[in-house]
TORSERO-177538 format. One record per atom (N, C-alpha, C): x, y, z. Coordinates in steps of 0.05 Angstrom, whole numbers, padded with zeros to 5 digits, always signed. Last residue first. Layout:
# TORSERO-177538
XYZ ...
# end
This chain:
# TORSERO-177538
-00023-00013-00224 -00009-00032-00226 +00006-00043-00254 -00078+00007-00219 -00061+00023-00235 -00029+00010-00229 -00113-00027-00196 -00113-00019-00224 -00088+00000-00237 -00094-00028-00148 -00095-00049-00169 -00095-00040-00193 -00119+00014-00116 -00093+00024-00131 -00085-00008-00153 -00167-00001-00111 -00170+00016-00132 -00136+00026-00143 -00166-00031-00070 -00176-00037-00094 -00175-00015-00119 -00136-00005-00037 -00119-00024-00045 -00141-00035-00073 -00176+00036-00016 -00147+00044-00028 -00144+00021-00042 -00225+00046+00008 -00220+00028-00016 -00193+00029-00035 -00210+00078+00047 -00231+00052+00065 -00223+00036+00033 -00181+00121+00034 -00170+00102+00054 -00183+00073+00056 -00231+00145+00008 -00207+00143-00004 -00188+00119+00009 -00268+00158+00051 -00274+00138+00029 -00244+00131+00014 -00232+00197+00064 -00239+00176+00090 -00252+00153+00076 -00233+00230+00040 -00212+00225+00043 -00209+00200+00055 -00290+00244+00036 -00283+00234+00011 -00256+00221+00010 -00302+00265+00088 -00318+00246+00080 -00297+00237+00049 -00255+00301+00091 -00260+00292+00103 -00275+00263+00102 -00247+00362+00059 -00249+00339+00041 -00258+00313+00052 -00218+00415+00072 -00237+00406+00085 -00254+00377+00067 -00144+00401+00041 -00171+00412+00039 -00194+00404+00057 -00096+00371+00033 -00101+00402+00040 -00135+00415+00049 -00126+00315+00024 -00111+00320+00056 -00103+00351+00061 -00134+00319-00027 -00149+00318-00008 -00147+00326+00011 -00082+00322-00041 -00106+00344-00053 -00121+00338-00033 -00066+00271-00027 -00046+00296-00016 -00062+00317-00026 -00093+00235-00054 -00103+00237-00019 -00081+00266-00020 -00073+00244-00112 -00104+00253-00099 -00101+00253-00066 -00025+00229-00104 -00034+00251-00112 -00053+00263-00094 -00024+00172-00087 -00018+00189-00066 -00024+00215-00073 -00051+00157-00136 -00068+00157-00116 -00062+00172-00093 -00011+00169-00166 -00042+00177-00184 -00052+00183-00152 +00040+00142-00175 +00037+00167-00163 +00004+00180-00161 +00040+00102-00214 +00037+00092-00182 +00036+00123-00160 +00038+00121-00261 +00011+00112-00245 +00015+00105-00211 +00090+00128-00266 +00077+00147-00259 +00047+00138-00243 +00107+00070-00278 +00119+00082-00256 +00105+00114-00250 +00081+00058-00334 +00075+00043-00304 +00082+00058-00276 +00053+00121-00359 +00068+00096-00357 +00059+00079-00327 +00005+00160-00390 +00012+00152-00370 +00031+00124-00360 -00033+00158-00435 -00014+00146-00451 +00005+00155-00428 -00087+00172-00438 -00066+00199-00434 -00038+00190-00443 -00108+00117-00441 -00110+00145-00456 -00097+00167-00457 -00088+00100-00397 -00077+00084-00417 -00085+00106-00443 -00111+00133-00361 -00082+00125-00357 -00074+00119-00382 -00164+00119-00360 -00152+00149-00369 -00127+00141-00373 -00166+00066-00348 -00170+00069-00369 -00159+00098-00376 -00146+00069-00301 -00135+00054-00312 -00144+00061-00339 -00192+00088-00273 -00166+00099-00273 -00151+00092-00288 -00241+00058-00284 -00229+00085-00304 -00203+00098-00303 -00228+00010-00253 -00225+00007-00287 -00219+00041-00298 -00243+00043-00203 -00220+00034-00204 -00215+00027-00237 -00295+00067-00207 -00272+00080-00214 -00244+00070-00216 -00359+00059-00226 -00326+00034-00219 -00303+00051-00223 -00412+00084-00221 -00392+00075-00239 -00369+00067-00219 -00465+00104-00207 -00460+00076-00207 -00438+00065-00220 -00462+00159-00202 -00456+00143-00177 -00458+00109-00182 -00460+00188-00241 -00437+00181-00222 -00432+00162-00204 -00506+00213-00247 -00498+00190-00261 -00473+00175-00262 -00517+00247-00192 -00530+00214-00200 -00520+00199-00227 -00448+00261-00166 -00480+00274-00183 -00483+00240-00191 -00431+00242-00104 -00423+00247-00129 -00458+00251-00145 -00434+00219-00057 -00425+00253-00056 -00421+00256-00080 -00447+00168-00052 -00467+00190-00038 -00460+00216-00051 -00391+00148-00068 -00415+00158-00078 -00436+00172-00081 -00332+00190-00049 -00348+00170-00043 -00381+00167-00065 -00294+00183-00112 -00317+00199-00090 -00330+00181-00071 -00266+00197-00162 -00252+00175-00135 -00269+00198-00113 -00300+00170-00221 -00297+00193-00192 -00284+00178-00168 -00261+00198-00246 -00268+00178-00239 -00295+00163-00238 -00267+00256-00251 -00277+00233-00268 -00284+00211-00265 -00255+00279-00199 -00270+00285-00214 -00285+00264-00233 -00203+00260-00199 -00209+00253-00169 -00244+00262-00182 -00175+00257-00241 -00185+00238-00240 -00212+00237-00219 -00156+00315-00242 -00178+00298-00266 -00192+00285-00257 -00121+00311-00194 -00144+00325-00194 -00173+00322-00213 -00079+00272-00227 -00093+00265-00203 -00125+00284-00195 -00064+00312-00280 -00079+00287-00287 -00093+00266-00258 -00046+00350-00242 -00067+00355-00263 -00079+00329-00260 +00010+00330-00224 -00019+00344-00203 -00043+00344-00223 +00031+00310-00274 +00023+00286-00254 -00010+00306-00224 +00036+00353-00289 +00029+00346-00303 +00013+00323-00283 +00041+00409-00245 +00058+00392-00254 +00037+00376-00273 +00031+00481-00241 +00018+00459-00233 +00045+00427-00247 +00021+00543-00227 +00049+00527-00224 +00034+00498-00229 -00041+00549-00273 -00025+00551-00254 -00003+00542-00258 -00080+00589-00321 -00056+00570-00324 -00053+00573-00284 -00124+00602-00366 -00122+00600-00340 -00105+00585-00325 -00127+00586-00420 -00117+00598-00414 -00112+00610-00388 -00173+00541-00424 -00146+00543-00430 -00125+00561-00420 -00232+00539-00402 -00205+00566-00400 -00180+00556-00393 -00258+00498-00431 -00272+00521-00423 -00256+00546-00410 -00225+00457-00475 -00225+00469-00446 -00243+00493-00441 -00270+00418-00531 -00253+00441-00513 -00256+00445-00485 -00302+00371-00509 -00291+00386-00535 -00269+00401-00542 -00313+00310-00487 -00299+00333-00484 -00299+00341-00507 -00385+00282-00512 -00359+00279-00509 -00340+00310-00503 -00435+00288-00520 -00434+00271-00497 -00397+00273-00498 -00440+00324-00567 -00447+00298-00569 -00432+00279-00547 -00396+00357-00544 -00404+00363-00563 -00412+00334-00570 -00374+00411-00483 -00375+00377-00498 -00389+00379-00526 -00321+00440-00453 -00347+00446-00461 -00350+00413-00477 -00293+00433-00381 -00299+00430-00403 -00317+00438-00424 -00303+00444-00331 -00286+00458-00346 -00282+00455-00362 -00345+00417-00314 -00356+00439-00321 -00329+00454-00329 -00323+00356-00297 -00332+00366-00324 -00346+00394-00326 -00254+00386-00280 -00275+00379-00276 -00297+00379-00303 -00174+00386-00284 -00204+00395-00299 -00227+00373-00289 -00124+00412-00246 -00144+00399-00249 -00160+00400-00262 -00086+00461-00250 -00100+00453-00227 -00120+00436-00216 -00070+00468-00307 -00101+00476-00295 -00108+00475-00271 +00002+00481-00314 -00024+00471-00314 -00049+00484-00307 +00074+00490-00326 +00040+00506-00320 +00011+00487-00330 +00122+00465-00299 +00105+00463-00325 +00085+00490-00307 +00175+00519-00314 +00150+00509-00321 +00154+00481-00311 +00197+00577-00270 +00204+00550-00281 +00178+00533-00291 +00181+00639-00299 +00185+00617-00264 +00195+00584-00285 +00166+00664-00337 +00153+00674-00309 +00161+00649-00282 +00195+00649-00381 +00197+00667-00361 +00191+00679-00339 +00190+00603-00412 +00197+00598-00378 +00202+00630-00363 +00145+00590-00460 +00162+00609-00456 +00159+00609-00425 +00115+00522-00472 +00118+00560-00472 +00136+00570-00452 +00126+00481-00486 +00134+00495-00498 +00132+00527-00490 +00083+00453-00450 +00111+00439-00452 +00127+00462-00469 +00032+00469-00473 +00040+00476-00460 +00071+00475-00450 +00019+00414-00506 +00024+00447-00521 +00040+00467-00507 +00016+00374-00469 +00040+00378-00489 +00039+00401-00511 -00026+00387-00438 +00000+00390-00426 +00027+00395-00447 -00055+00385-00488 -00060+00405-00467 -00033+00410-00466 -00062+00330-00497 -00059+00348-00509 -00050+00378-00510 -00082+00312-00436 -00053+00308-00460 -00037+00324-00477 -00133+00335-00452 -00115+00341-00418 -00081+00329-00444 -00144+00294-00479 -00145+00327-00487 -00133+00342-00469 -00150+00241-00470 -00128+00252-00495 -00126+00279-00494 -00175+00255-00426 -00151+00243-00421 -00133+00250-00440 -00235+00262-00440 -00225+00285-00436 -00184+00264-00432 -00240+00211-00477 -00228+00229-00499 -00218+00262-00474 -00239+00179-00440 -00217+00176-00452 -00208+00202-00468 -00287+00194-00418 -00268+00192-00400 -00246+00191-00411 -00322+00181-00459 -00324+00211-00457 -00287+00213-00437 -00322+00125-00458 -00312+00155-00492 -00304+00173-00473 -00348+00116-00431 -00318+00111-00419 -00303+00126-00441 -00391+00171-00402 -00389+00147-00408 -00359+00146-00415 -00408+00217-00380 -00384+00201-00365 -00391+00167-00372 -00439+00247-00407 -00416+00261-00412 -00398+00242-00389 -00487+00220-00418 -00464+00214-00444 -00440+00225-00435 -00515+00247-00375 -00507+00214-00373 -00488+00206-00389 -00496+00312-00360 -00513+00285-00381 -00498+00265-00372 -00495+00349-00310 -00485+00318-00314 -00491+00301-00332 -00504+00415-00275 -00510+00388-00298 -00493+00373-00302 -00480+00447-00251 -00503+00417-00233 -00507+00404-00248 -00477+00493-00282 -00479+00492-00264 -00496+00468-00252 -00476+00468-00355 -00493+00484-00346 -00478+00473-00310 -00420+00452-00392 -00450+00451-00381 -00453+00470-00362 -00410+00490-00460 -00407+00483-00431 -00429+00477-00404 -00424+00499-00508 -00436+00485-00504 -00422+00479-00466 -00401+00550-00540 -00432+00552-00522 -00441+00522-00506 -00329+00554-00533 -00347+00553-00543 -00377+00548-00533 -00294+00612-00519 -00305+00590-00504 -00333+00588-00521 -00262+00656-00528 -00260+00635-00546 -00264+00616-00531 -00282+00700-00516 -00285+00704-00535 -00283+00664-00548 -00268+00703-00462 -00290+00695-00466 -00292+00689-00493 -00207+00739-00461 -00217+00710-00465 -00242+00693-00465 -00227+00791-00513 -00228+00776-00479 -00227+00744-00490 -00171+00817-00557 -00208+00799-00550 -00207+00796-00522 -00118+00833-00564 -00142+00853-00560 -00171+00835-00550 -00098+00785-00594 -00095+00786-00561 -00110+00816-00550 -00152+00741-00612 -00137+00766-00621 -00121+00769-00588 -00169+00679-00588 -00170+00705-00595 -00145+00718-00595 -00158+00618-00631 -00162+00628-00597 -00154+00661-00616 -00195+00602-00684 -00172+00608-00677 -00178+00618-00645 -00255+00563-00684 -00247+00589-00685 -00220+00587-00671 -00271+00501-00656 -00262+00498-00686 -00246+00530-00688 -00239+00498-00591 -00263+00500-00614 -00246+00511-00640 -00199+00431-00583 -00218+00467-00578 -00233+00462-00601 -00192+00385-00601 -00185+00388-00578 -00184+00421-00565 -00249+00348-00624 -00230+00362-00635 -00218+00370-00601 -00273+00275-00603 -00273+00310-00605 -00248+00318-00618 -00287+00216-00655 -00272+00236-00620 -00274+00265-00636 -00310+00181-00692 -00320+00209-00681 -00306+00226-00657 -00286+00124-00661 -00292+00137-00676 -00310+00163-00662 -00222+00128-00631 -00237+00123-00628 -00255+00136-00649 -00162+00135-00646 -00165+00104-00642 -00197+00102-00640 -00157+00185-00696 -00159+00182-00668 -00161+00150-00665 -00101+00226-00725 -00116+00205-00723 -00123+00194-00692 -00094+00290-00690 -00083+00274-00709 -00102+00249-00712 -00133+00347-00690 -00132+00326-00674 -00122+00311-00694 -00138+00422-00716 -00141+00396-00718 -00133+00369-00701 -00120+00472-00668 -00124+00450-00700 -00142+00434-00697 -00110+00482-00620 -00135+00503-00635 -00132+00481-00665 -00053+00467-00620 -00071+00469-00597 -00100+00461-00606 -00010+00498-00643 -00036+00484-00654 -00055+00470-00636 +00023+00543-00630 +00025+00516-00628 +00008+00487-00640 -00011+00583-00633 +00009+00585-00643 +00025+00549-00649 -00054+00573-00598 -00057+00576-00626 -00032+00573-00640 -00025+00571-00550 -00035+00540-00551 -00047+00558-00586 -00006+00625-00545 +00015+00601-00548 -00005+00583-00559 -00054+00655-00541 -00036+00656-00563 -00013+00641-00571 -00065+00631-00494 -00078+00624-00507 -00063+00631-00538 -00022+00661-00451 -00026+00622-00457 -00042+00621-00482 -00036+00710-00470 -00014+00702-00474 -00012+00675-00473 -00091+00714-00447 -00091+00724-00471 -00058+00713-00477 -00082+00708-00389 -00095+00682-00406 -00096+00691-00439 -00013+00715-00362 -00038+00727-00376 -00049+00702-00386 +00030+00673-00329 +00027+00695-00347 -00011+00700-00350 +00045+00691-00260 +00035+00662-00279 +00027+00683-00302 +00060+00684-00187 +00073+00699-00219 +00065+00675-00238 +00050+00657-00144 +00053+00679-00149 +00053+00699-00175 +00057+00601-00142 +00035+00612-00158 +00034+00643-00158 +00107+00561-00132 +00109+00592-00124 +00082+00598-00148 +00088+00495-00113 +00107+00517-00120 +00102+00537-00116 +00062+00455-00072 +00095+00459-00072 +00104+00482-00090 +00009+00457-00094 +00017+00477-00069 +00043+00474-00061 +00015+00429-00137 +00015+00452-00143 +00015+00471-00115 +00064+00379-00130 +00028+00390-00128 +00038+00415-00129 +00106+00338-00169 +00097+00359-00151 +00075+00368-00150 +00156+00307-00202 +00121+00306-00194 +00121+00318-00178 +00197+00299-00211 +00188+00326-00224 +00163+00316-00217 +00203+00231-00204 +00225+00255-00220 +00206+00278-00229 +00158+00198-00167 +00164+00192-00194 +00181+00224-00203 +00141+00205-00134 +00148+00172-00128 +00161+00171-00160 +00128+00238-00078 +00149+00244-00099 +00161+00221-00112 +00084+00237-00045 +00082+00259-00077 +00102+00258-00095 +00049+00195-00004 +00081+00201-00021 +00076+00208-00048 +00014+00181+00020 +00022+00197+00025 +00045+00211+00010 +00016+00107+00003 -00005+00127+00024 +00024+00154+00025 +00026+00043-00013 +00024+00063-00016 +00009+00094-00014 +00017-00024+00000 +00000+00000+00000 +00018+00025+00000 
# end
């Protein structure tokens, strides 16, 4: 069993280990992830119909607000379609979080040492498009974050590594231990990082008034770190 340990894998760190002080503009991330292609096209996918990885419109002018380039379909506050945590949906947000990190891998270190992440994506930071991720809902909202903190915070969401009770109703009859495993193998996550996934999450947890979900976390550890074995 494995419990508590953030540093199991070279450059893994939570985002309350660094300096969030200083983080660029969202009009400046966003003119990277265009510049980069980000905003393209998606190379061949393994699944049929997967999402594009933004919206189809270039990210904005750097005069636009960043509102400008969130596309309409973001859910709504409390909403949950049933299509948006089927195991598509789980994979394709994993390739897009991916996608993400590796646009990002490139931008300019002047404000501090990179990586820069989200801090985690939930499905309302997403927008969807036929039950599946489409775009980030604010790309451009960057923290100190590490790649490994991101893809733990995803999960703690997706999974859902929740207790039940505490998750929206179409949440609540799913198996999170297979999805961990399955984002994993979608983000394309190795053996020796997965084993960081779970101390992640309890170290997010364990900052936070989190209590009931931390305490679920403990009670089904060993079944759920299996999967990422």
């Amino acid at each position: 069993m494995i419990r508590g340990e953030s540093r199991l894998v070279a450059g893994v760190a939570t985002a309350e280990e660094r300096d969030d002080s200083r983080v660029p503009a969202e009009v400046e991330v966003l003119r990277h992830l265009r510049r980069v292609g980000f905003y393209g096209p998606l190379p061949a996918d393994p699944l049929p119909h997967a999402p594009r990885a933004g919206p189809e419109k270039p990210a904005p002018e750097e005069k636009a607000a960043p509102e400008d380039a969130l596309p309409e379909e973001a859910l709504p506050e409390d909403a949950l379609p049933e299509d948006a945590v089927s195991e598509r949906a789980l994979r394709a947000m994993a390739r897009l979080l991916r996608r993400f990190h590796d646009a990002m891998a490139s931008f300019p270190s002047s404000y501090g040492s990179p990586p820069y992440g989200l801090g985690g994506v939930t499905p309302h930071d997403v927008t969807f498009t036929a039950g599946l991720p489409r775009g980030l809902a604010r790309p451009g909202r960057v923290v100190h974050a590490s790649r490994m903190s991101d893809i733990a915070v995803t999960l703690l969401y997706w999974a859902p590594v929740r207790d039940p009770a505490s998750r929206p109703p179409p949440q609540r009859p799913l198996d999170p231990g297979p999805r961990l495993a399955g984002f994993c193998d979608a983000y394309g996550l190795g053996a020796l990082p997965r084993r960081a996934v779970l101390p992640l999450i309890r170290d997010h947890l364990a900052a936070g008034p989190r209590i009931t979900t931390l305490a679920w976390l403990d009670a089904h550890w060993d079944e759920l770190d299996v999967h990422l074995r």
